[in-house]
FINU-784669 format. One record per residue: x, y, z of N, C-alpha, C in turn. Coordinates in nm, 4 decimals, padded with zeros to 6 digits. Example, Ala and Ser with C-alpha at 12.3 -4.5 7.8 and 13.67 -1.06 7.14 Angstrom:
// residues 2
+----------+----------+----------+----------+----------+----------+----------+----------+----------+
|   n.east |  n.north |     n.up |  ca.east | ca.north |    ca.up |   c.east |  c.north |     c.up |
+----------+----------+----------+----------+----------+----------+----------+----------+----------+
|  01.3190 | -00.5690 |  00.7800 |  01.2300 | -00.4500 |  00.7800 |  01.3200 | -00.3300 |  00.7800 |
|  01.2850 | -00.2250 |  00.7080 |  01.3670 | -00.1060 |  00.7140 |  01.2900 |  00.0030 |  00.7870 |
+----------+----------+----------+----------+----------+----------+----------+----------+----------+
***
This chain:
// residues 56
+----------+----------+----------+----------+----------+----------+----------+----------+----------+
|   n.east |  n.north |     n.up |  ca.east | ca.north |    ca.up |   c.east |  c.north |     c.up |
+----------+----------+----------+----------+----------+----------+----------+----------+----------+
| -02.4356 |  02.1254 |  02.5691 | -02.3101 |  02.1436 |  02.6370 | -02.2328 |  02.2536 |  02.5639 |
| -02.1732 |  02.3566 |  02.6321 | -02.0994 |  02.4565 |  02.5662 | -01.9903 |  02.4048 |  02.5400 |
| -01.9383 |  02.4591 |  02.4436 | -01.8288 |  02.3768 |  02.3012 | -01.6914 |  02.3844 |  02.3987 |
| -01.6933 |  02.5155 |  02.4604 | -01.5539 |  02.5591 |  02.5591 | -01.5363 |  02.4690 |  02.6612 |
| -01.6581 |  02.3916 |  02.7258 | -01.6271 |  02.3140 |  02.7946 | -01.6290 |  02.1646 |  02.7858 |
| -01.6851 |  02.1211 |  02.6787 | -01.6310 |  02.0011 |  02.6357 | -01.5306 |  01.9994 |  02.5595 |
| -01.4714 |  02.1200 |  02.5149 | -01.3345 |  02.0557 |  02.5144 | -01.2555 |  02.0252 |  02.5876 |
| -01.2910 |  02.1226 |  02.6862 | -01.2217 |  02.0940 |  02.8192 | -01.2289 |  01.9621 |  02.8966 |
| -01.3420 |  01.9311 |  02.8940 | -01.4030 |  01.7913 |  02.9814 | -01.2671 |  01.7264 |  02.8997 |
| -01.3462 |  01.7062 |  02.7199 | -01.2717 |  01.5893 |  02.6778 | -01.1205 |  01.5531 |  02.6983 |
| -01.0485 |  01.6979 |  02.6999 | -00.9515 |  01.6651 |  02.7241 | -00.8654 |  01.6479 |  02.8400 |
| -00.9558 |  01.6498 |  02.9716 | -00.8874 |  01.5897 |  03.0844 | -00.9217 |  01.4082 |  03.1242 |
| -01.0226 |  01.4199 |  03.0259 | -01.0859 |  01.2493 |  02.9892 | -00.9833 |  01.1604 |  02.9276 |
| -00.9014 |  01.2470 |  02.7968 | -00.8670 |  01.2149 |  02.7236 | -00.6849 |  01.1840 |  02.7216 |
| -00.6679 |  01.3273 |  02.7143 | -00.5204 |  01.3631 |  02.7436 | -00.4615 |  01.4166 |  02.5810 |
| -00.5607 |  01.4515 |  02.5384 | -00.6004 |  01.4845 |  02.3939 | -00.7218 |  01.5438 |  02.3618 |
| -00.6745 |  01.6712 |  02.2790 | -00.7659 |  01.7478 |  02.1709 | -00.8890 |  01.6839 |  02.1049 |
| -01.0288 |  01.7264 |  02.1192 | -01.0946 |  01.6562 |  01.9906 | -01.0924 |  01.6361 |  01.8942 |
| -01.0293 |  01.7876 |  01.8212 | -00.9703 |  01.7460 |  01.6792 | -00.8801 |  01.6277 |  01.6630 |
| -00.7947 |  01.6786 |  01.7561 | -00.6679 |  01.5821 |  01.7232 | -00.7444 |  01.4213 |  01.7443 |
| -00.8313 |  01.4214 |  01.8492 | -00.9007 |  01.2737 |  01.8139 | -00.9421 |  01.2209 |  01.7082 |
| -01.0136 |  01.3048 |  01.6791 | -01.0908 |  01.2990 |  01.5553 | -01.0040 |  01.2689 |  01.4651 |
| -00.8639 |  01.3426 |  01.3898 | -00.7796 |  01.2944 |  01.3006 | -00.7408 |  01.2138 |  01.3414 |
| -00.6983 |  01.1519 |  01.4335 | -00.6246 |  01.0206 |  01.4706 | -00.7127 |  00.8939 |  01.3964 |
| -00.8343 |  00.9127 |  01.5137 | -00.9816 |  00.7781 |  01.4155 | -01.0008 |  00.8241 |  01.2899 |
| -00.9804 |  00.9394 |  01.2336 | -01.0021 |  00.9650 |  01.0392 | -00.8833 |  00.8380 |  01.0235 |
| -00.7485 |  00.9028 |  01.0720 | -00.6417 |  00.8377 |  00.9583 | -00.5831 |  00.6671 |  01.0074 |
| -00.6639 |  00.6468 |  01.1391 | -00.6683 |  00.4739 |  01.1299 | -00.7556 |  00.4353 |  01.0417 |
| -00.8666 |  00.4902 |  01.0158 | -00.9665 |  00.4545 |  00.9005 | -00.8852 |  00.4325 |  00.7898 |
| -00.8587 |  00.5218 |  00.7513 | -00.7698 |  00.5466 |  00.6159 | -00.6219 |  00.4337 |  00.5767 |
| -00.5912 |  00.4072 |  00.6918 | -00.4605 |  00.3227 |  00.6911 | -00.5559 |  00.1728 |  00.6712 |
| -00.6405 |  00.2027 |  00.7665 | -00.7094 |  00.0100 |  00.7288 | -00.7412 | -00.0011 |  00.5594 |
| -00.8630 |  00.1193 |  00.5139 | -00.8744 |  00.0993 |  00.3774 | -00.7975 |  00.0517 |  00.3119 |
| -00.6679 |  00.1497 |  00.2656 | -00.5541 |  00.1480 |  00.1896 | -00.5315 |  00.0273 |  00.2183 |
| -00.4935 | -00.0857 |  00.3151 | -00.4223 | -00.1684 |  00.3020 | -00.5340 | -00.2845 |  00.3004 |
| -00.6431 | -00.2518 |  00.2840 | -00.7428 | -00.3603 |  00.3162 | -00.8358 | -00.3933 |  00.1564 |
| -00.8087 | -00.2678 |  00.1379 | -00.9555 | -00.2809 | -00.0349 | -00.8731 | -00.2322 | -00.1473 |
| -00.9309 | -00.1997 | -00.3061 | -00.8861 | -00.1528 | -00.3825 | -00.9460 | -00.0181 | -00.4150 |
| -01.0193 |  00.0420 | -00.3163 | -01.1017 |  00.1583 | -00.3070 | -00.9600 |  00.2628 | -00.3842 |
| -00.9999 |  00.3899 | -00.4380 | -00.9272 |  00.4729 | -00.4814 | -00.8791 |  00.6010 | -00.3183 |
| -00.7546 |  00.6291 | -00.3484 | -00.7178 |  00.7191 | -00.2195 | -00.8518 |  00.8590 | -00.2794 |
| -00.9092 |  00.8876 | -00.3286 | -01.0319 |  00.9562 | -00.3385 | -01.1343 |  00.9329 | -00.2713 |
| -01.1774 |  00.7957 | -00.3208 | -01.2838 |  00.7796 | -00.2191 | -01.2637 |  00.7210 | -00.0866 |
| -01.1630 |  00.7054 | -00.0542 | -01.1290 |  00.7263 |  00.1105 | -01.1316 |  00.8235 |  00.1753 |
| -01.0921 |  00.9133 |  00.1235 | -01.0538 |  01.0307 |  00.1565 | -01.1917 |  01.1099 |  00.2075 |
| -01.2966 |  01.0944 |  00.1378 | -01.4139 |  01.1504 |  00.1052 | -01.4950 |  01.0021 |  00.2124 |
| -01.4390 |  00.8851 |  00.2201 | -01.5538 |  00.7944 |  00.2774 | -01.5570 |  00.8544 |  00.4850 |
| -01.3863 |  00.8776 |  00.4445 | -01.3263 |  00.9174 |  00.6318 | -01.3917 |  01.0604 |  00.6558 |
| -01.4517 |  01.1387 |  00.5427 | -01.4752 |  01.2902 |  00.6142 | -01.3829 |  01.3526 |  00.5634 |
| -01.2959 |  01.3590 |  00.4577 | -01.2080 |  01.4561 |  00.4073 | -01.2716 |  01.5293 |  00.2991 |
| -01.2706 |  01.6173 |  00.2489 | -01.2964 |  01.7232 |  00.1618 | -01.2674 |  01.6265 |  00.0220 |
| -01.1336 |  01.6399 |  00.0298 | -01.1021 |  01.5661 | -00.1101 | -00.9583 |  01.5156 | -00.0272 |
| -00.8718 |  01.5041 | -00.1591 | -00.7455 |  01.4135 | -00.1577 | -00.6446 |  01.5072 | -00.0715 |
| -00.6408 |  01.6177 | -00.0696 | -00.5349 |  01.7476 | -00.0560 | -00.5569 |  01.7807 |  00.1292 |
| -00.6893 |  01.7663 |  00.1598 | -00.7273 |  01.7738 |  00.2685 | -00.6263 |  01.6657 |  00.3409 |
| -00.6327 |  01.5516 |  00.2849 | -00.6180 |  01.4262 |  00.3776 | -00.4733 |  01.4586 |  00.4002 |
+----------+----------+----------+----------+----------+----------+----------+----------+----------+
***
């Protein structure tokens, strides 16, 4: 599928960006961790797909 048009698809599917999807499900991930484990905001950061801490 060409990239130009699934974004397009997705976002008349959606009513929203893929990226912006995509960060949305990263940083519910991230909000459950934090309040769920004693994991370090590092390795969350890095478990959701972030680069490092600065990214997130």
């Amino acid at each position: 599928m060409n990239p130009v048009y699934f974004s397009h698809w997705f976002k008349q599917k959606t009513d929203c960006g893929f990226k912006e999807y995509i960060t949305h499900i990263r940083l519910q991930e991230v909000r459950h961790w934090l309040l769920n484990s004693d994991h370090t905001i590092n390795w969350i950061a890095e478990y959701v797909g972030y680069q490092d801490v600065a990214h997130l």
